[in-house]
VEXDREN-2710 file (C-alpha; in Angstrom, 1 decimal):
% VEXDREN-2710
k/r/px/py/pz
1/UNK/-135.2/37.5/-108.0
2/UNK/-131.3/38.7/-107.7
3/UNK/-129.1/38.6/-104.9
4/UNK/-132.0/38.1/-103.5
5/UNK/-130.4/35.0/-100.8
6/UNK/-128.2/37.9/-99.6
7/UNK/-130.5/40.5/-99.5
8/UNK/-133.6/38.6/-97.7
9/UNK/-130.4/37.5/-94.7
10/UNK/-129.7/41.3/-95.0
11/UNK/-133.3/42.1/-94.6
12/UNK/-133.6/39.7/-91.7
13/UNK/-130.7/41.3/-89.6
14/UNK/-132.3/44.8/-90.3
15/UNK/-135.6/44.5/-88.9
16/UNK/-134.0/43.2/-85.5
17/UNK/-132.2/46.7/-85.1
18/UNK/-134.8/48.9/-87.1
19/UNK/-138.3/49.7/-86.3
20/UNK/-140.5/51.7/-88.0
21/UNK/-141.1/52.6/-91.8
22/UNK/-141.0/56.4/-92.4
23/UNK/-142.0/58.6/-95.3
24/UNK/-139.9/61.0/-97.0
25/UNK/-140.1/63.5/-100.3
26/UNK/-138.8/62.1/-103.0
27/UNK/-135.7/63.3/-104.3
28/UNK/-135.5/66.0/-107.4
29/UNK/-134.3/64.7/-110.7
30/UNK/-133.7/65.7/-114.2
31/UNK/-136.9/64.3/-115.7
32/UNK/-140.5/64.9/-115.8
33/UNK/-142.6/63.1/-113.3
34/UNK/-146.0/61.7/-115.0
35/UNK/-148.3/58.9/-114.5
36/UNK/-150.6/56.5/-116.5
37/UNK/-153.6/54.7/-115.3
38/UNK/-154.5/51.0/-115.7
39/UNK/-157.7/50.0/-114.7
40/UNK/-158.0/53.0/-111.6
41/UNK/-154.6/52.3/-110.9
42/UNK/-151.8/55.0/-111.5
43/UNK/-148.2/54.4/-112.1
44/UNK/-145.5/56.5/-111.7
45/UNK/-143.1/57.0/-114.6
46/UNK/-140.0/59.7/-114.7
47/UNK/-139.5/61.0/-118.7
48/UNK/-136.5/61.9/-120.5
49/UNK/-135.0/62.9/-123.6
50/UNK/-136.6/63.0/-127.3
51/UNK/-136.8/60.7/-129.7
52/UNK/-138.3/57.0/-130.0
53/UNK/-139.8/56.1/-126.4
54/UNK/-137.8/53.1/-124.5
55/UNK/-140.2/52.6/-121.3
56/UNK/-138.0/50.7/-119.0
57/UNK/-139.0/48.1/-115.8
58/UNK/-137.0/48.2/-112.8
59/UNK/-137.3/44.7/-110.9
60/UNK/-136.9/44.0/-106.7
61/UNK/-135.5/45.4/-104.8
62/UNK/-135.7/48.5/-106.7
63/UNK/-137.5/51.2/-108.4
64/UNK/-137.3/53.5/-111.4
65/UNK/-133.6/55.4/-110.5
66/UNK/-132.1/52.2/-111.4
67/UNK/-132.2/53.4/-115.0
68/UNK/-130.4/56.9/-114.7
69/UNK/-127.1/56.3/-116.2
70/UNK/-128.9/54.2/-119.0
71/UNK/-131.1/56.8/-119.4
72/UNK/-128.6/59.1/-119.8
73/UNK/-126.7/57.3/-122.2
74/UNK/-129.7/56.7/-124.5
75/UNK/-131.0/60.5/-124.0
76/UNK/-127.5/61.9/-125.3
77/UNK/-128.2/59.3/-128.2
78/UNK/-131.6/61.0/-129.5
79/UNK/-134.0/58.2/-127.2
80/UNK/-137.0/59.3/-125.3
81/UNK/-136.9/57.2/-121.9
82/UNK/-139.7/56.6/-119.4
83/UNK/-138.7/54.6/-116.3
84/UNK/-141.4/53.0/-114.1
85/UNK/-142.1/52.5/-110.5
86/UNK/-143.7/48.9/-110.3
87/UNK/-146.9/49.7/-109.3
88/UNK/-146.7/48.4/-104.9
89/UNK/-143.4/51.0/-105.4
90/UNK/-142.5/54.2/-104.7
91/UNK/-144.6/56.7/-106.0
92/UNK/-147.3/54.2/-108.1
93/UNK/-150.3/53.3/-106.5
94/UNK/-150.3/50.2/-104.1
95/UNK/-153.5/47.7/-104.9
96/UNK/-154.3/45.6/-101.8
97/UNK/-154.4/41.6/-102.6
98/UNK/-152.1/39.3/-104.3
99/UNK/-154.6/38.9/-107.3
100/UNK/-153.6/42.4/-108.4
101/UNK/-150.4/41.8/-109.0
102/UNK/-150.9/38.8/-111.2
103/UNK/-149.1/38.9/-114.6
104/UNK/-152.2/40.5/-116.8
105/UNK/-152.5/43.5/-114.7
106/UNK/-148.7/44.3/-114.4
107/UNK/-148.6/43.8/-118.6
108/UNK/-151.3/46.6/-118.5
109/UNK/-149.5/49.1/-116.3
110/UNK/-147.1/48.8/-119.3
111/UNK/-149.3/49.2/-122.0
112/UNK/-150.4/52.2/-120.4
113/UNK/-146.9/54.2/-120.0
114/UNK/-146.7/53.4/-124.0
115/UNK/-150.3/54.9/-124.1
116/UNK/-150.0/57.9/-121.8
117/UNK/-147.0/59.0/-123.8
118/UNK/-149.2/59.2/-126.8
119/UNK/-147.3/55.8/-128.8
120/UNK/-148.6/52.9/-130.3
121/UNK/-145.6/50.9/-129.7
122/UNK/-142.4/51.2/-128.0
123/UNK/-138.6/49.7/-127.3
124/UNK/-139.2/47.9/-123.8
125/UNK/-136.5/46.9/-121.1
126/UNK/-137.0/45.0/-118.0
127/UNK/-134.4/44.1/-115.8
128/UNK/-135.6/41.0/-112.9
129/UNK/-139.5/41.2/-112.4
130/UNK/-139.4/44.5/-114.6
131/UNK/-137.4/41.6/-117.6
132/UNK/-140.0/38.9/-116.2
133/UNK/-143.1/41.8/-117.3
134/UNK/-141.6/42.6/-120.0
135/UNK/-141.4/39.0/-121.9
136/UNK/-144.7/39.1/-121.1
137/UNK/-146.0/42.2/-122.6
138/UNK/-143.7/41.0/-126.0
139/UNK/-145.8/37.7/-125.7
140/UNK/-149.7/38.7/-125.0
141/UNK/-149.1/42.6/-126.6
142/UNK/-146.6/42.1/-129.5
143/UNK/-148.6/45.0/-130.9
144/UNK/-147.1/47.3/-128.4
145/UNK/-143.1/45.8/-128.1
146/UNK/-141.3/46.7/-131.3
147/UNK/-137.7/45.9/-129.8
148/UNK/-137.1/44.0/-126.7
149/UNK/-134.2/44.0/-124.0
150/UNK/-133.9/41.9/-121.2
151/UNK/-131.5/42.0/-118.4
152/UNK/-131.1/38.8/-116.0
153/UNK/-134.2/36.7/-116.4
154/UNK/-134.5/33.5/-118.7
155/UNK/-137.9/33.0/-121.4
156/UNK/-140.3/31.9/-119.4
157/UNK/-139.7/29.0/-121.1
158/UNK/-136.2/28.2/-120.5
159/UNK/-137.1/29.4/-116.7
160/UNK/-139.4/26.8/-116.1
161/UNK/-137.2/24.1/-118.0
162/UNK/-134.4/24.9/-115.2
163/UNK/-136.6/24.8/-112.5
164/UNK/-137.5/21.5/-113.4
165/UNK/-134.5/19.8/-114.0
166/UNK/-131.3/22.3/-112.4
167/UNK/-130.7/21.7/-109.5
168/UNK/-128.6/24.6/-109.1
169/UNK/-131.2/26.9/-110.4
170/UNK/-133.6/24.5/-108.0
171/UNK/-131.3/25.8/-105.2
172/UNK/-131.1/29.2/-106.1
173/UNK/-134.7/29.8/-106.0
174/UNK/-134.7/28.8/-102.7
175/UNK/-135.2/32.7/-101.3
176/UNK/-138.3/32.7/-103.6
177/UNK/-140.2/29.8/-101.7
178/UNK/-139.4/31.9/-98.5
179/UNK/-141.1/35.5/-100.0
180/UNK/-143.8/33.5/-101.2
181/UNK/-145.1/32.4/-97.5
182/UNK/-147.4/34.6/-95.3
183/UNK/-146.1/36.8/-93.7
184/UNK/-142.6/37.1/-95.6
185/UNK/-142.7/41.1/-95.8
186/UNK/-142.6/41.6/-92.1
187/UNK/-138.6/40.5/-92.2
188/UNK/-138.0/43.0/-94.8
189/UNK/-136.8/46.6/-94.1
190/UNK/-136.3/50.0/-96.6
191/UNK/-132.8/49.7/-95.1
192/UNK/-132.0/46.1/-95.6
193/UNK/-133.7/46.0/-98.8
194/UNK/-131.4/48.6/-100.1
195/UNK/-128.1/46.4/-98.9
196/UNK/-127.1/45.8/-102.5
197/UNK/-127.0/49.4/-103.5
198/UNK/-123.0/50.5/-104.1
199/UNK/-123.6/54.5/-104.6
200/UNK/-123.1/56.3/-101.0
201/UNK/-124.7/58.8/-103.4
202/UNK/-127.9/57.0/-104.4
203/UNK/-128.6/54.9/-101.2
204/UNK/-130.7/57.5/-99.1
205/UNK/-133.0/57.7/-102.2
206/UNK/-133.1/54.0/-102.3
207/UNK/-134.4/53.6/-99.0
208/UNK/-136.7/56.6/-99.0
209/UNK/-137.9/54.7/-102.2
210/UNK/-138.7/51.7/-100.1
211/UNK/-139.9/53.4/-97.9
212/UNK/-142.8/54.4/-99.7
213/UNK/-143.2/51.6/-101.2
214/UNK/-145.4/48.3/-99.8
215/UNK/-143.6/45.9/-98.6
216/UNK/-146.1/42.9/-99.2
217/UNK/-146.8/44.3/-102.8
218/UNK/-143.1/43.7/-103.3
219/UNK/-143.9/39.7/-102.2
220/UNK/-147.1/39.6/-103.6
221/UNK/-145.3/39.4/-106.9
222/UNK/-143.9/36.0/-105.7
223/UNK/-146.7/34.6/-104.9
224/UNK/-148.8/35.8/-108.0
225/UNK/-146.5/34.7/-110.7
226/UNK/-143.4/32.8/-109.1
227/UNK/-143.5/29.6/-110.4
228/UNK/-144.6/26.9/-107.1
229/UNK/-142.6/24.0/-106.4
230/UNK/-139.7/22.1/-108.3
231/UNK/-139.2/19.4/-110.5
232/UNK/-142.3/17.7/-112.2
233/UNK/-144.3/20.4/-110.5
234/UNK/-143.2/22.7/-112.4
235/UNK/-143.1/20.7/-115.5
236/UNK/-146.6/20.3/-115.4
237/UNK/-147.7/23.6/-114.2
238/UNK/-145.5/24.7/-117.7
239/UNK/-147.9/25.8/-120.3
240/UNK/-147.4/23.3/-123.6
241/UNK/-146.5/26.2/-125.6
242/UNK/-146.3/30.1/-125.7
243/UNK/-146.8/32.7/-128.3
244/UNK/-143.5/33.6/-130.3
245/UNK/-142.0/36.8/-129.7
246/UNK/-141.7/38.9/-133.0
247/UNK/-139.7/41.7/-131.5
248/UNK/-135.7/41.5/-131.9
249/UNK/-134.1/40.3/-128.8
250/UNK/-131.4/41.7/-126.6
251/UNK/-130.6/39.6/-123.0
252/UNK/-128.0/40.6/-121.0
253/UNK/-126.7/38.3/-118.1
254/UNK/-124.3/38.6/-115.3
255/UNK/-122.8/35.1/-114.6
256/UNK/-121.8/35.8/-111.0
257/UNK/-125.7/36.0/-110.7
258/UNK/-126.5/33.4/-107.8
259/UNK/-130.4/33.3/-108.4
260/UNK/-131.0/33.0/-111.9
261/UNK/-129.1/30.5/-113.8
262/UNK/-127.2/31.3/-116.5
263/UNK/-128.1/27.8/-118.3
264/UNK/-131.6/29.2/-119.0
265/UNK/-131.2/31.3/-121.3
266/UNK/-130.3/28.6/-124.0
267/UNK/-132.6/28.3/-126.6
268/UNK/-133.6/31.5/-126.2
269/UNK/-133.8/31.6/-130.0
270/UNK/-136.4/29.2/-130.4
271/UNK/-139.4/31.5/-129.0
272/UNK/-138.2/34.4/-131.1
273/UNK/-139.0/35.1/-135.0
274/UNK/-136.5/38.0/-135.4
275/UNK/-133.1/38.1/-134.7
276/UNK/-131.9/37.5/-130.8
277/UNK/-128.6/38.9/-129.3
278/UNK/-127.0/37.4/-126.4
279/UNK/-124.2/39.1/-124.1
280/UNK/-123.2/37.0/-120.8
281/UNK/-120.4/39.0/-118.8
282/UNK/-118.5/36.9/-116.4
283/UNK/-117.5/39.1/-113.8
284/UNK/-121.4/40.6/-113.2
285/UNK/-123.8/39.2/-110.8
286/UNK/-127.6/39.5/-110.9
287/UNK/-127.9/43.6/-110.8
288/UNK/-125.7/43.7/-114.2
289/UNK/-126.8/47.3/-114.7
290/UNK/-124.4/48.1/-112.3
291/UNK/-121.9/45.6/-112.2
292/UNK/-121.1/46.4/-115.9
293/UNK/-122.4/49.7/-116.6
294/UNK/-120.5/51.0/-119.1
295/UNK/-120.3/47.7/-120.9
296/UNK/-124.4/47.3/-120.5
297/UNK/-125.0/50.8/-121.6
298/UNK/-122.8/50.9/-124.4
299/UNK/-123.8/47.6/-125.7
300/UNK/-128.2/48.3/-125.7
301/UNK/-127.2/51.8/-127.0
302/UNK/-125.5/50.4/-129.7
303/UNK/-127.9/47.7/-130.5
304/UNK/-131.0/49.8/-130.8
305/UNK/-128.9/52.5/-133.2
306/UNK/-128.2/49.3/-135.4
307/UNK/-132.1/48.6/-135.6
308/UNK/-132.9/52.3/-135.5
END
């Protein structure tokens, strides 16, 4: 998901000039590196700050320094964060086989960040696969999600609803049919995956990031969970209905965003017994994190004090 059309042409023009994956240290930061284990498999989390724990999901092509300047921002306002690697990331472990990175085992990493931190709940944000997890965890562990944000990716429900009848949301899955195919990782690249990343300052890390990670793992989410085909495919593939979300609701949404149709998230409302917020901005694309920062930091910082 995300600029994902740009980013896989990007990716393709990379590995023609770049051979070669290298390792390198990870780069220092102001947290606490931990990890939690699901099922023999550790995942990497960075911690932050005091207070009620917000465990946050990064999505592809990314990993958990995606989250600094909202972790910041939520640290300076009395929040505990814990940011992720996806496990196929950076410094989380990196299961062989597409069936481990089927929807049931990436709701368990989850589960055990909340765990490892000693919580029985906790405020969850996931932004593209990390936003795709994370409606899952608030579905089949509503135990465990006591406020919910999303960033870029429709209810399932509403995804599958454009897929079967947008055409323009048809279209922009397109890149997701072409990670889904064998094969698909070896036209990727650390350097070409890291294309969208603005900060001169943060792109090394981004790349040493990739680096490290696994490169298949990152398309074995495609092919795990990705919804197959279009139309009346995916229509009947839908399941008939899907547990309601008790959690509040924040989604954020970047309009500019090319792969995941904006149209999708109406109706949001109807999966969700408490109350459900809505921002779009108009001049953000998919990674609205960036694109809006300020605006996206301000706006879940001040939401979660209002529910505090």
């Amino acid at each position: 998901m995300g600029r994902h059309t740009n980013i896989f042409r990007i990716a393709l023009a990379a590995a023609l000039l770049i051979a070669g994956v290298a390792s390198a240290a990870p780069a220092r930061h102001a947290g606490a590196d931990r990890y939690a284990e699901n099922a023999g498999v550790k995942i990497h989390y960075v911690v932050q700050g005091k207070g009620p724990l917000v465990v946050m999901i990064h999505g592809f092509p990314d990993y958990w320094a995606t989250w600094k300047p909202l972790m910041k921002t939520l640290n300076g306002a009395g929040y505990r964060t814990a940011a992720l690697d996806l496990r196929g990331y950076n410094l989380s472990d990196k299961p062989q086989g597409e069936a481990a990175y089927a929807m049931p085992n990436l709701v368990g990493d989850v589960a055990a960040v909340i765990a490892a931190e000693g919580q029985k709940d906790a405020i969850v944000i996931g932004h593209d696969w990390g936003a795709a997890v994370a409606w899952n965890v608030a579905m089949s562990r509503p135990e465990v999600v006591n406020r919910l944000v999303i960033l870029s990716v429709p209810h399932p429900a509403g995804m599958a609803r454009e897929l079967a009848a947008n055409k323009a949301q048809q279209e922009g899955s397109n890149y997701a049919r072409n990670f889904q195919k064998p094969g698909s990782e070896k036209m990727l690249t650390a350097e070409g995956l890291a294309g969208w990343v603005k900060d001169p300052k943060e792109k090394p890390a981004y790349i040493a990031a990739f680096k490290r990670s696994d490169l298949g793992a990152m398309m074995n989410y495609y092919r795990a969970n990705y919804p197959r085909g279009t139309g009346a495919d995916v229509a009947a593939a839908a399941p008939p209905a899907l547990p309601m979300i008790k959690a509040p609701v924040l989604v954020i949404h970047g309009m500019k965003d090319t792969a995941l149709n904006a149209a999708g998230h109406s109706g949001t409302w109807e999966h969700v017994q408490a109350d459900t917020t809505i921002l779009m901005v108009p001049n953000a694309g998919h990674f609205v994190q960036h694109d809006a920062e300020g605006l996206v930091n301000r706006t879940i910082r001040d939401w979660l004090n209002e529910r505090r």
